[in-house]
PASE-777480 format. One record per residue (C-alpha): residue number from 1; residue in one letter; x, y, z. Coordinates in pm, 1 decimal, decimal comma, padded with zeros to 6 digits. Layout:
BEGIN
<rec pos="NUM" code="a" c1="X" c2="Y" c3="Z"/>
...
//
This chain:
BEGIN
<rec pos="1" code="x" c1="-03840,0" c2="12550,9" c3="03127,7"/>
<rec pos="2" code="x" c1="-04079,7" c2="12353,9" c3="02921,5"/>
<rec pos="3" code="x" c1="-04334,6" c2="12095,3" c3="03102,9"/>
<rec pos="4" code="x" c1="-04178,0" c2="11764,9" c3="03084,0"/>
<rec pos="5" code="x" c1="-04364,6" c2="11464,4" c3="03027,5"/>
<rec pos="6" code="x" c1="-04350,6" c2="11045,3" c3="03021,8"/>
<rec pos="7" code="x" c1="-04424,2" c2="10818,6" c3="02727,1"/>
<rec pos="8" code="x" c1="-04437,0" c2="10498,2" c3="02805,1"/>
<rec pos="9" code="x" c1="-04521,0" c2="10210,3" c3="02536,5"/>
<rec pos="10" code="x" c1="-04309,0" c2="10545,6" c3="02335,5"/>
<rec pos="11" code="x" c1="-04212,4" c2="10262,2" c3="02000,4"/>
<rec pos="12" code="x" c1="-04573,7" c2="10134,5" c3="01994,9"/>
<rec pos="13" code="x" c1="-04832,4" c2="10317,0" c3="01769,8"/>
<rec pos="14" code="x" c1="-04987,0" c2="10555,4" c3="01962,3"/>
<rec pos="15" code="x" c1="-04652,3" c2="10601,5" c3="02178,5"/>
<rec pos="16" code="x" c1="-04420,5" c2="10700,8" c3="01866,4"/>
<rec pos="17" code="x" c1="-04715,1" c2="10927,7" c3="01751,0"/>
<rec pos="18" code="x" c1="-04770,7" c2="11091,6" c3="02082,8"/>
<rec pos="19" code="x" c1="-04370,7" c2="11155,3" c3="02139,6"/>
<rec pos="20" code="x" c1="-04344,3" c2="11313,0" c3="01765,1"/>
<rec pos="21" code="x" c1="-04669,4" c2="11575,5" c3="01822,4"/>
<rec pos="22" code="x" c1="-04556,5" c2="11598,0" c3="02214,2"/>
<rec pos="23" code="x" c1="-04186,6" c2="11734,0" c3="02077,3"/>
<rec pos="24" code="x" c1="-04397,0" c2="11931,7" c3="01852,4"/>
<rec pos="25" code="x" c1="-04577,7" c2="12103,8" c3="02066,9"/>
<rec pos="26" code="x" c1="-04252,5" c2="12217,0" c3="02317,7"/>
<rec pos="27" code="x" c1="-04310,7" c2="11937,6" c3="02594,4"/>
<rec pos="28" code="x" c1="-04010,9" c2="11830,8" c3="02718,1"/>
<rec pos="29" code="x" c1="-04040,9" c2="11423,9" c3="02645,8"/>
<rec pos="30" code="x" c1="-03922,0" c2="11120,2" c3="02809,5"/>
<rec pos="31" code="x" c1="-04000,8" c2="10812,2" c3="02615,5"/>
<rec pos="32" code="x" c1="-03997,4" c2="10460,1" c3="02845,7"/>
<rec pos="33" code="x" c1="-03902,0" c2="10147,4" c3="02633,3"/>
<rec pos="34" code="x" c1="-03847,3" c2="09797,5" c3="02680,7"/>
<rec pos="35" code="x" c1="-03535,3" c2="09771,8" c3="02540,4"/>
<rec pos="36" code="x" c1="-03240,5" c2="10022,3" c3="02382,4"/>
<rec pos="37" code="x" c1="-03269,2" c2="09935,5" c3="01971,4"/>
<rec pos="38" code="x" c1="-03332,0" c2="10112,6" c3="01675,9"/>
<rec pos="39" code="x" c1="-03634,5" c2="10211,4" c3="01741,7"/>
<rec pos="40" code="x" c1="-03541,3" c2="10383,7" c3="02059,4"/>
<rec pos="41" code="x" c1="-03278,0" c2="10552,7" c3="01842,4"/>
<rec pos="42" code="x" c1="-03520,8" c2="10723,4" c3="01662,6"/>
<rec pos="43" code="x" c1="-03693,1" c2="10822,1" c3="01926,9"/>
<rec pos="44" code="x" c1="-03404,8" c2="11004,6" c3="02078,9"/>
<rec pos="45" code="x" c1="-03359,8" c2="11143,9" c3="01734,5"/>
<rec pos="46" code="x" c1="-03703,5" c2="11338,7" c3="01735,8"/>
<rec pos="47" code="x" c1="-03535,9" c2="11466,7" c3="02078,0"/>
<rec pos="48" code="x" c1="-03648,6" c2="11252,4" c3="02336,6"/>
<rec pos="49" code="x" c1="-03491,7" c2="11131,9" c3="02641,6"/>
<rec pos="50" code="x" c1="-03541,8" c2="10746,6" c3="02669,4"/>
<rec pos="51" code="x" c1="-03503,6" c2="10577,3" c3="02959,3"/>
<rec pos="52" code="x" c1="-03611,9" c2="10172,7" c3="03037,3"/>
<rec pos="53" code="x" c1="-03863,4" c2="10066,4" c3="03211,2"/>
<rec pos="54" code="x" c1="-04021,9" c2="09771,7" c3="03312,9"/>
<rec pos="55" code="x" c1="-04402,3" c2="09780,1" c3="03393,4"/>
<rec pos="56" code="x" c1="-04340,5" c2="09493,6" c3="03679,7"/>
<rec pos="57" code="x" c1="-04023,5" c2="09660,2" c3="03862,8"/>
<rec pos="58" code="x" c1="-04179,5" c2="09910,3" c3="04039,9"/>
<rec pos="59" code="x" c1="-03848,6" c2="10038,5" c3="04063,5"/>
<rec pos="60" code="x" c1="-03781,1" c2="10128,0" c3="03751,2"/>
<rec pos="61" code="x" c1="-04157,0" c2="10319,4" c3="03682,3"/>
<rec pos="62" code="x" c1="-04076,7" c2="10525,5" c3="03973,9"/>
<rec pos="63" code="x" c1="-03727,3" c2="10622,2" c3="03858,0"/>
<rec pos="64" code="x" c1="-03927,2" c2="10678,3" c3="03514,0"/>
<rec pos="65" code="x" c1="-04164,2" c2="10907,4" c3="03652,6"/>
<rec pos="66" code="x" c1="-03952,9" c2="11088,5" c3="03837,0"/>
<rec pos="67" code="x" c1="-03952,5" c2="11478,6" c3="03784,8"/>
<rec pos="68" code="x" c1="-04264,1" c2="11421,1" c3="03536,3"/>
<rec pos="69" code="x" c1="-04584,4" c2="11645,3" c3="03581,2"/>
<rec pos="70" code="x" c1="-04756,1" c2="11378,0" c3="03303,8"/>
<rec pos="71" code="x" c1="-04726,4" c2="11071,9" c3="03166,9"/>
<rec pos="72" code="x" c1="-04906,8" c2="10827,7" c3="02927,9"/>
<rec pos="73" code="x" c1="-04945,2" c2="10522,5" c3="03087,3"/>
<rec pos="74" code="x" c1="-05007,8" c2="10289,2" c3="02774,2"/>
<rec pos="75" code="x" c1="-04982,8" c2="09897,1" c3="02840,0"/>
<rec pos="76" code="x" c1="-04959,5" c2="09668,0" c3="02546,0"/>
<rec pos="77" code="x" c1="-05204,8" c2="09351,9" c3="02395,7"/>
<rec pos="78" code="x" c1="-05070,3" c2="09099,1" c3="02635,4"/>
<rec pos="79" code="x" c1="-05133,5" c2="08927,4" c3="03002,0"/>
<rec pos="80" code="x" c1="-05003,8" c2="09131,9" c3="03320,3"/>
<rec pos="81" code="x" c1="-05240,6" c2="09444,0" c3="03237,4"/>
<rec pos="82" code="x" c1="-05404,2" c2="09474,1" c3="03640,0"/>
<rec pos="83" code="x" c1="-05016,3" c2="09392,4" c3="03779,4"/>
<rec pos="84" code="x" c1="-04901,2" c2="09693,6" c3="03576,4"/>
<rec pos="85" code="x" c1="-05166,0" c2="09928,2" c3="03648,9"/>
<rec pos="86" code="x" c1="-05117,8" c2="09879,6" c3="04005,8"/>
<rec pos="87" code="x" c1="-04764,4" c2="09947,2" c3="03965,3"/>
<rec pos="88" code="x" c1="-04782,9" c2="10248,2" c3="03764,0"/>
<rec pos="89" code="x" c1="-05047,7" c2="10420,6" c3="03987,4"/>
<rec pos="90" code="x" c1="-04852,7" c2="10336,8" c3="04313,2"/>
<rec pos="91" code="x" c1="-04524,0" c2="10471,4" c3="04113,4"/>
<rec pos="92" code="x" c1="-04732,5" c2="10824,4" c3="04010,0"/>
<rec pos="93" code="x" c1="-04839,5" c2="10851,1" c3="04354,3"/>
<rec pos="94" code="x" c1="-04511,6" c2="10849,0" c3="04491,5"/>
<rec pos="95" code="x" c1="-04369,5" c2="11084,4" c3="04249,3"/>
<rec pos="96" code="x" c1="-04638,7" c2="11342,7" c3="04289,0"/>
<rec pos="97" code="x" c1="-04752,4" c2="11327,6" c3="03909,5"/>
<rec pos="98" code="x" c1="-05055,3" c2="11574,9" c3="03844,1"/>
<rec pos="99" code="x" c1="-05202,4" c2="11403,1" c3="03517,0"/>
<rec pos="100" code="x" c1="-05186,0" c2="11012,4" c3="03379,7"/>
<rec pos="101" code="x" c1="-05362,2" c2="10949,6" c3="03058,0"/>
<rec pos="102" code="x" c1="-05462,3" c2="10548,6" c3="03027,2"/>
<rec pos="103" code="x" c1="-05530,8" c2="10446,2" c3="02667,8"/>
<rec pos="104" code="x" c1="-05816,8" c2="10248,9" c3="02781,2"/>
<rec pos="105" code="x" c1="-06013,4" c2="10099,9" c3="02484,8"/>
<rec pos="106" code="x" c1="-06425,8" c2="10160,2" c3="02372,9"/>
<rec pos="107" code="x" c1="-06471,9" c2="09813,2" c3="02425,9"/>
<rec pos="108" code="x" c1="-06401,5" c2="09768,7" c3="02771,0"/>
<rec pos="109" code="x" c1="-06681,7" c2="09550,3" c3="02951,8"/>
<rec pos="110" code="x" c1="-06711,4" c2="09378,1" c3="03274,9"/>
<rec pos="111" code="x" c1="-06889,0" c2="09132,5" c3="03161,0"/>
<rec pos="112" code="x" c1="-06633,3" c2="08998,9" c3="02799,1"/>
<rec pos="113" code="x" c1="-06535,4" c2="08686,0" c3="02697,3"/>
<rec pos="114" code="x" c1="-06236,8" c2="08874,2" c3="02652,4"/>
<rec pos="115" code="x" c1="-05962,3" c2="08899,8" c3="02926,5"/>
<rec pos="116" code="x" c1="-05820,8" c2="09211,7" c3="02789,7"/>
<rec pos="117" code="x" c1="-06198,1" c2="09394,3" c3="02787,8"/>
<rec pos="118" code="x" c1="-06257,0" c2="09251,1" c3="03139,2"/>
<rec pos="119" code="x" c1="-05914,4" c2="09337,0" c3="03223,7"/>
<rec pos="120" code="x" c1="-05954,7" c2="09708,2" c3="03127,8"/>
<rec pos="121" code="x" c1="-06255,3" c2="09800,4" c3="03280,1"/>
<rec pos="122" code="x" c1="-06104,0" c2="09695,4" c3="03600,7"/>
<rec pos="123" code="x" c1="-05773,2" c2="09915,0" c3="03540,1"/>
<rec pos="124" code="x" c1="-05987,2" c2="10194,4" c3="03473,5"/>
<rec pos="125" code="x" c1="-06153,8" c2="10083,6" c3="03855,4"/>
<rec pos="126" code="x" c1="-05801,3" c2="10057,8" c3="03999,2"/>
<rec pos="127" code="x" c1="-05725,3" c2="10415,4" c3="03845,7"/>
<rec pos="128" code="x" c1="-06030,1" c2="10546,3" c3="04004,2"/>
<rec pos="129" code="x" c1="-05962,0" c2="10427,4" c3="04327,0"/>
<rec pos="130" code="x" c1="-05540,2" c2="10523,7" c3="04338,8"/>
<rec pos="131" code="x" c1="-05737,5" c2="10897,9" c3="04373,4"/>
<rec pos="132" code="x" c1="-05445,2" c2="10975,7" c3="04079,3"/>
<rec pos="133" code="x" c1="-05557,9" c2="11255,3" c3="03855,5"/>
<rec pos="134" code="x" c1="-05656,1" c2="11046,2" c3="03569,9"/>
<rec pos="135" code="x" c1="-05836,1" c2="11086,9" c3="03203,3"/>
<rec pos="136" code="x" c1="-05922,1" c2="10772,4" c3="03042,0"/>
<rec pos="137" code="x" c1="-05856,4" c2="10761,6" c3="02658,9"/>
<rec pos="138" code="x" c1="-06127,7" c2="10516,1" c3="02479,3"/>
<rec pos="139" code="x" c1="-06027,8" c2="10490,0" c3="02144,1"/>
<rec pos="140" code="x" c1="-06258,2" c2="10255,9" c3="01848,6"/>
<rec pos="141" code="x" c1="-06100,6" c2="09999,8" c3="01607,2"/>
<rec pos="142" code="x" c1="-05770,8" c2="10160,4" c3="01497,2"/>
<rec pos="143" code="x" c1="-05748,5" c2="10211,7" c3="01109,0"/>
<rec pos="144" code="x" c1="-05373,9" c2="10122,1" c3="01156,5"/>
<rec pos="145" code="x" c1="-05492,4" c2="09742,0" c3="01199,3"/>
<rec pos="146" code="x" c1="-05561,2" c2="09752,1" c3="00807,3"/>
<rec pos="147" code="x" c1="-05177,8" c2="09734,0" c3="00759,6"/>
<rec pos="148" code="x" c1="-05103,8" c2="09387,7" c3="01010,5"/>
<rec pos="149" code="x" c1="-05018,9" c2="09129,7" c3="00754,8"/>
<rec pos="150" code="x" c1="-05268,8" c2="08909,5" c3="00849,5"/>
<rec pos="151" code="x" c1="-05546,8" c2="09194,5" c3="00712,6"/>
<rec pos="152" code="x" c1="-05280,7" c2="09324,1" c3="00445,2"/>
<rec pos="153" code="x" c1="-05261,8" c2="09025,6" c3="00284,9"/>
<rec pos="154" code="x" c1="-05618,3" c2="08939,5" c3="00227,1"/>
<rec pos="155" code="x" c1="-05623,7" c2="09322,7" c3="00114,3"/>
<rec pos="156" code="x" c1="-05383,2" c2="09275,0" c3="-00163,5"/>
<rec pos="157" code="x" c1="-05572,1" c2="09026,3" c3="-00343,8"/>
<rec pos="158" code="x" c1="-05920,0" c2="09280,2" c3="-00275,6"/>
<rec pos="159" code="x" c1="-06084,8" c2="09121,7" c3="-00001,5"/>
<rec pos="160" code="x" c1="-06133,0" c2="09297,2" c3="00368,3"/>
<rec pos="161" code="x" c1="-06185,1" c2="08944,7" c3="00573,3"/>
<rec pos="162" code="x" c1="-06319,3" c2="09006,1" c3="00933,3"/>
<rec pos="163" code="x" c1="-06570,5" c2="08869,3" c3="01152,2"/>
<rec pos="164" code="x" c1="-06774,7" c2="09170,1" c3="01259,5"/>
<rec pos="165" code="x" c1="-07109,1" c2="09108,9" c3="01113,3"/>
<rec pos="166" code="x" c1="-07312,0" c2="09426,6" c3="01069,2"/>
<rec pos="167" code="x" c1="-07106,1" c2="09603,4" c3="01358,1"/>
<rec pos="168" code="x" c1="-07002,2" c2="09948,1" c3="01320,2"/>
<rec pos="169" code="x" c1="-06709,3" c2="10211,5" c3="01432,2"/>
<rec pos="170" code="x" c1="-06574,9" c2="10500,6" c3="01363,4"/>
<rec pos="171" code="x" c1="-06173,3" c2="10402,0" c3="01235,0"/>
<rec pos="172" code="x" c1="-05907,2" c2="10599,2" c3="01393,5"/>
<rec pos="173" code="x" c1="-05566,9" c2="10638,9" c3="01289,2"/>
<rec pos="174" code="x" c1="-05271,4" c2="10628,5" c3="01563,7"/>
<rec pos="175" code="x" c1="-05133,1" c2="10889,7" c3="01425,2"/>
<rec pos="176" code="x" c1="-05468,5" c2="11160,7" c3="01525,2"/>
<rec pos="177" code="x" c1="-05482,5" c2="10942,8" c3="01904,6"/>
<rec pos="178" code="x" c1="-05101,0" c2="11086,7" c3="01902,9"/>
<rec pos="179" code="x" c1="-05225,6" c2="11474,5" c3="01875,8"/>
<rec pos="180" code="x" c1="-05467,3" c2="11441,5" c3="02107,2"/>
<rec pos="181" code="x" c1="-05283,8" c2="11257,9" c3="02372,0"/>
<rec pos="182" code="x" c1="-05007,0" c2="11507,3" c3="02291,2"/>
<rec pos="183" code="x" c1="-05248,8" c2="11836,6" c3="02343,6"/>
<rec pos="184" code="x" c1="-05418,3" c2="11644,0" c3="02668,8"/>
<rec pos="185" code="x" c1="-05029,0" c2="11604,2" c3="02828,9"/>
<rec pos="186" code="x" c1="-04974,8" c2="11986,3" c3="02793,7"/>
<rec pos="187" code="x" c1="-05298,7" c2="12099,5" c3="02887,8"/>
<rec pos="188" code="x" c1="-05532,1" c2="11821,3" c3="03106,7"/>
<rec pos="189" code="x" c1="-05643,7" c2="12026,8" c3="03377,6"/>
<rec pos="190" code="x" c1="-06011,9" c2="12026,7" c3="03258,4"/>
<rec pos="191" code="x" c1="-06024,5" c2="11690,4" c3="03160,7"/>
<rec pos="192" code="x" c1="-05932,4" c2="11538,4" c3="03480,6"/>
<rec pos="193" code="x" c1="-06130,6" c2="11298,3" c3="03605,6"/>
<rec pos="194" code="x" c1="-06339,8" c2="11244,7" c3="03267,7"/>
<rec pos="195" code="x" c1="-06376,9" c2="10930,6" c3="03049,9"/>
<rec pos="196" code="x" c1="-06292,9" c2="11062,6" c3="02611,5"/>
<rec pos="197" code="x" c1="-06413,4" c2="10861,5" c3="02339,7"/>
<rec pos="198" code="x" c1="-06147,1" c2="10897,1" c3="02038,7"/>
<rec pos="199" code="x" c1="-06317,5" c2="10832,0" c3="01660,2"/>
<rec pos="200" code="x" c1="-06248,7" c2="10883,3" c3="01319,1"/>
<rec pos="201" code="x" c1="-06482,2" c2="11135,7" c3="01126,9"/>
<rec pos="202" code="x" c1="-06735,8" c2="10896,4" c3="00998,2"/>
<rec pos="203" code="x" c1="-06887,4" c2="10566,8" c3="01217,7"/>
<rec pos="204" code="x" c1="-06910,4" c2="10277,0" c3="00913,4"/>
<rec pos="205" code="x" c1="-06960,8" c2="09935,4" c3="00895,8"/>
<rec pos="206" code="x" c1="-06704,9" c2="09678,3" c3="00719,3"/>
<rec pos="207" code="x" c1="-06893,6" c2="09704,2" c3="00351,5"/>
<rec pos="208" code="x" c1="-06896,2" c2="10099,6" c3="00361,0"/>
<rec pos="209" code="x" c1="-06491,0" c2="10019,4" c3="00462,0"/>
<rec pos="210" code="x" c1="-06455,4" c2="09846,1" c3="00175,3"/>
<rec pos="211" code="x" c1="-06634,9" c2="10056,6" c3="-00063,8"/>
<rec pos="212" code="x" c1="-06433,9" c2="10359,3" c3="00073,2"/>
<rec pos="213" code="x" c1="-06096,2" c2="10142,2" c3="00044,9"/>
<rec pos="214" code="x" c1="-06193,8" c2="10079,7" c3="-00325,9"/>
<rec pos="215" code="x" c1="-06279,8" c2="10439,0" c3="-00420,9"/>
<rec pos="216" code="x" c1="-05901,2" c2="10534,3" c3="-00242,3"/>
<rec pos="217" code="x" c1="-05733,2" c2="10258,1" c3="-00393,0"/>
<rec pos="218" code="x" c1="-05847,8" c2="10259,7" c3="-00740,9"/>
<rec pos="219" code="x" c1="-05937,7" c2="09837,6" c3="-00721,0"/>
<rec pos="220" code="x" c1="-06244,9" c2="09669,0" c3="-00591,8"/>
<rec pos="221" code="x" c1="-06172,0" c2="09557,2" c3="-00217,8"/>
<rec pos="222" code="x" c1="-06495,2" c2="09334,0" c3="-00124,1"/>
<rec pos="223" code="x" c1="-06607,7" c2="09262,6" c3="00229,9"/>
<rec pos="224" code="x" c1="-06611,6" c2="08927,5" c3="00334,5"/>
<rec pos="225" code="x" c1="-06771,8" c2="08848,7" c3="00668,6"/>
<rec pos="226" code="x" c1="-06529,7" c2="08566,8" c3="00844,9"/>
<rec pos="227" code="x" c1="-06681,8" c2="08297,5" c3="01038,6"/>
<rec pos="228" code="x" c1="-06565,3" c2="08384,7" c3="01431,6"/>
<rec pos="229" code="x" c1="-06423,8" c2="08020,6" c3="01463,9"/>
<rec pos="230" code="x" c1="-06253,7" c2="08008,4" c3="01168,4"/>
<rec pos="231" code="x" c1="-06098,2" c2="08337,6" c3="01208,4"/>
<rec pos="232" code="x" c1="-05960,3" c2="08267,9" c3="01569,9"/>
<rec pos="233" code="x" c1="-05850,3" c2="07893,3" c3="01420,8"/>
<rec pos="234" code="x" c1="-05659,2" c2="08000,8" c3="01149,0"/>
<rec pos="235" code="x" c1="-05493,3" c2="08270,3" c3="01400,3"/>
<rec pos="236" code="x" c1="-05417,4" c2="08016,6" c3="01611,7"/>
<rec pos="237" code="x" c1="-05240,6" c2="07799,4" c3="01355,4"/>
<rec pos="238" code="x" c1="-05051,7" c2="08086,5" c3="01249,9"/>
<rec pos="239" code="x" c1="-04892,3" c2="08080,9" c3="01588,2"/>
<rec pos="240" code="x" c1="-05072,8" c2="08368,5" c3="01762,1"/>
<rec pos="241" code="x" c1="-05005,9" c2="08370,5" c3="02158,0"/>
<rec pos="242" code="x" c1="-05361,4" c2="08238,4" c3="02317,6"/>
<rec pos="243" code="x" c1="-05359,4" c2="08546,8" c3="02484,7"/>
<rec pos="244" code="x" c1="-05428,6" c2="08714,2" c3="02162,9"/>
<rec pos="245" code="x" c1="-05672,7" c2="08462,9" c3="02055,7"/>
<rec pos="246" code="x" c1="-05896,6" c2="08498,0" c3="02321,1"/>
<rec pos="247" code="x" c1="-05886,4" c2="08881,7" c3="02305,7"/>
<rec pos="248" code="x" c1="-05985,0" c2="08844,9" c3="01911,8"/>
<rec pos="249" code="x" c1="-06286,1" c2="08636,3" c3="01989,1"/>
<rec pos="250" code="x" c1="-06424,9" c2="08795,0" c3="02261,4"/>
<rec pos="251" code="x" c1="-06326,0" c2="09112,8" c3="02117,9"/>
<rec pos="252" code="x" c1="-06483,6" c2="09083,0" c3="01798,6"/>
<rec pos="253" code="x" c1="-06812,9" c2="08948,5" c3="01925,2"/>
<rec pos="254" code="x" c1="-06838,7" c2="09254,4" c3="02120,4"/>
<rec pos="255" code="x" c1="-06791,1" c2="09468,8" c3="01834,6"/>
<rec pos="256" code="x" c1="-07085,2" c2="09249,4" c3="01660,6"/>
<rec pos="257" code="x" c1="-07296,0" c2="09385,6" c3="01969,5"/>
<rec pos="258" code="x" c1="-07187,2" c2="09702,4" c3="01916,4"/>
<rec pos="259" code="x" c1="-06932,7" c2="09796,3" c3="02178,5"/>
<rec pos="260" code="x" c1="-06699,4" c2="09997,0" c3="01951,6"/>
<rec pos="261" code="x" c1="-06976,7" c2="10197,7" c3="01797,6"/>
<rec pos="262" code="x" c1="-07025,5" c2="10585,6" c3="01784,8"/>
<rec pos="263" code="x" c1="-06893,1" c2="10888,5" c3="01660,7"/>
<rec pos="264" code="x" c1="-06780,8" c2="11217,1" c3="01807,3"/>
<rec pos="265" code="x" c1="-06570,6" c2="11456,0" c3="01726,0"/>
<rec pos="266" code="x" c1="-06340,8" c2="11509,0" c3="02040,7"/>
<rec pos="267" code="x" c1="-05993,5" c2="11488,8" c3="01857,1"/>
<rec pos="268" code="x" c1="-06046,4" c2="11780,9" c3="01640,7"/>
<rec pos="269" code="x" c1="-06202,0" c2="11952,3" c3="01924,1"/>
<rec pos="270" code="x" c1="-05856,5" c2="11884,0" c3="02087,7"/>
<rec pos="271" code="x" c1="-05615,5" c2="11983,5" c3="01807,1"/>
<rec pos="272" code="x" c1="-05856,6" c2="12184,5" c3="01570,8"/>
<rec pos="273" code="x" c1="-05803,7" c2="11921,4" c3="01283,1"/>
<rec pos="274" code="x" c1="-06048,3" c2="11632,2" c3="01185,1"/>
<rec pos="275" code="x" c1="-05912,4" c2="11296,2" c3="01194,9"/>
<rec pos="276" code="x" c1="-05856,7" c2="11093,2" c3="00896,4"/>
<rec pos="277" code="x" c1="-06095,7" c2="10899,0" c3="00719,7"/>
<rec pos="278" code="x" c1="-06019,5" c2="10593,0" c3="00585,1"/>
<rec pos="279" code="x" c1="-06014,5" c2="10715,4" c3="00235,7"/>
<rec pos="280" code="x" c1="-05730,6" c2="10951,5" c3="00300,9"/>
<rec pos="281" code="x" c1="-05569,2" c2="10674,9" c3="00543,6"/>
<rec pos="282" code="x" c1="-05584,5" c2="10434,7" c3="00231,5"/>
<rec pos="283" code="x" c1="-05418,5" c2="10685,6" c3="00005,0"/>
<rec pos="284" code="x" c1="-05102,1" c2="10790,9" c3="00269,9"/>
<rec pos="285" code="x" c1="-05048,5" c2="10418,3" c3="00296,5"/>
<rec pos="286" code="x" c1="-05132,0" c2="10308,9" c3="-00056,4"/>
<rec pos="287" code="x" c1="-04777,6" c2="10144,7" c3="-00173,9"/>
<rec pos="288" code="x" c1="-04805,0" c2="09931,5" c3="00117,6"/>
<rec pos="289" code="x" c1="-05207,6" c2="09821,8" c3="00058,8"/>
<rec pos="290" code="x" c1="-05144,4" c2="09762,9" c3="-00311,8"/>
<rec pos="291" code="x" c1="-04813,4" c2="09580,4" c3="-00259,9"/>
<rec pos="292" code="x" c1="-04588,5" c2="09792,4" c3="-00506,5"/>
//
């Protein structure tokens, strides 16, 4: 009988990616969702067994959890984070589960402007404390966030717009997080209790992005260093939640201080393959940056 596992967030980024190499790999998956839709139609597709679940019915994460030896507890950009952690880690504890993965973030800090990187390093805390067998995942910037149409549209017309100053990180695609959550869910017994850093190959700042996206794209793409304010005002105006907003602008002038910095290369000592660069993210996603 293969080792059967829990995805939960399973139609986000890193979810969908971790259920595909998970399958991949022989794990026996069940992916937790929101809702039954299309996208949880392709999930049971790949071969997984989707259930719902709702991160503040208890309830339901037990019932989710039930029978599981891991799971990937992965909550989303958006207010209720310490309520859900609490719930998940009473609802592991109950079902005797031997490994939970949080998809923490680098930029978790006690001290942020940001509720979501206060927010986090208290989860982590809370995870500590349930005495649940626990690895924390602390991925940088994801290189994914170079396709949200706020970024792709500024993109498209050669200009990568952000307010990060001279920060640096090392991008990181979803879809290398989803092999090495994938590889820690079928084998985390020597990772327990340890905090792992997930990075691209190469730590850059926002001009050597740019120069990189040029070279990949075959068009000059110029960096353009966004006033804070303006950034989180026009994102506000555009209707984002104030949740959101407030995450952006502490976020981001953490990254200026250089909280997402650093390289390593713990994914491909995970899987045995590098993670993408951006170059080579650029070209897989290239229709969709150019706009053909």
């Amino acid at each position: 009988m293969s080792k059967k596992v829990l995805v939960s967030g399973a139609t986000g980024a890193t979810g969908l990616a971790t259920v595909r190499e998970s399958i991949a790999l022989g794990l026996d998956v069940r992916a937790m969702v929101r809702a039954k839709d299309a996208r949880s139609e392709a999930l049971e597709k790949l071969g997984a067994e989707v259930v719902i679940g709702d991160y503040f019915d208890i309830d339901s994460i037990c019932a989710a959890t039930q029978g599981v030896e891991a799971a990937y507890y992965c909550y989303p950009v958006a207010p209720g984070l310490l309520n859900a952690t609490v719930n998940f880690a009473q609802a592991a504890r109950e079902t005797g589960m031997k490994a939970v993965l949080y998809l923490s973030q680098r930029s978790i800090n006690r001290n942020s402007t940001s509720h979501l990187c206060r927010d986090g390093y208290i989860a982590e805390q809370v995870l500590n404390w349930s005495r649940l067998p626990v690895i924390h995942l602390r991925p940088t910037m994801f290189l994914d966030w170079l396709l949200y149409p706020t970024q792709l549209r500024h993109l498209r017309q050669g200009i990568l717009s952000m307010p990060v100053g001279k920060g640096r990180h090392s991008p990181i695609a979803s879809s290398d997080q989803g092999r090495a959550i994938a590889a820690l869910l079928k084998d985390p017994e020597e990772h327990i209790g340890t905090s792992i850093d997930l990075s691209g190959p190469v730590e850059m700042d926002h001009e050597q992005i740019a120069a990189e996206l040029s070279k990949a794209l075959g068009r000059k793409i110029v960096f353009q260093d966004a006033s804070l304010d303006e950034y989180c005002t026009a994102a506000e105006n555009a209707g984002m939640p104030p949740y959101l907003v407030n995450h952006f602008r502490g976020g981001l002038l953490d990254y200026r201080n250089g909280h997402m910095s650093g390289a390593d290369n713990n994914i491909e000592k995970l899987t045995g393959r590098r993670p993408m660069t951006v170059g080579e993210f650029a070209r897989a996603h290239a229709d969709l940056l150019n706009g053909n």
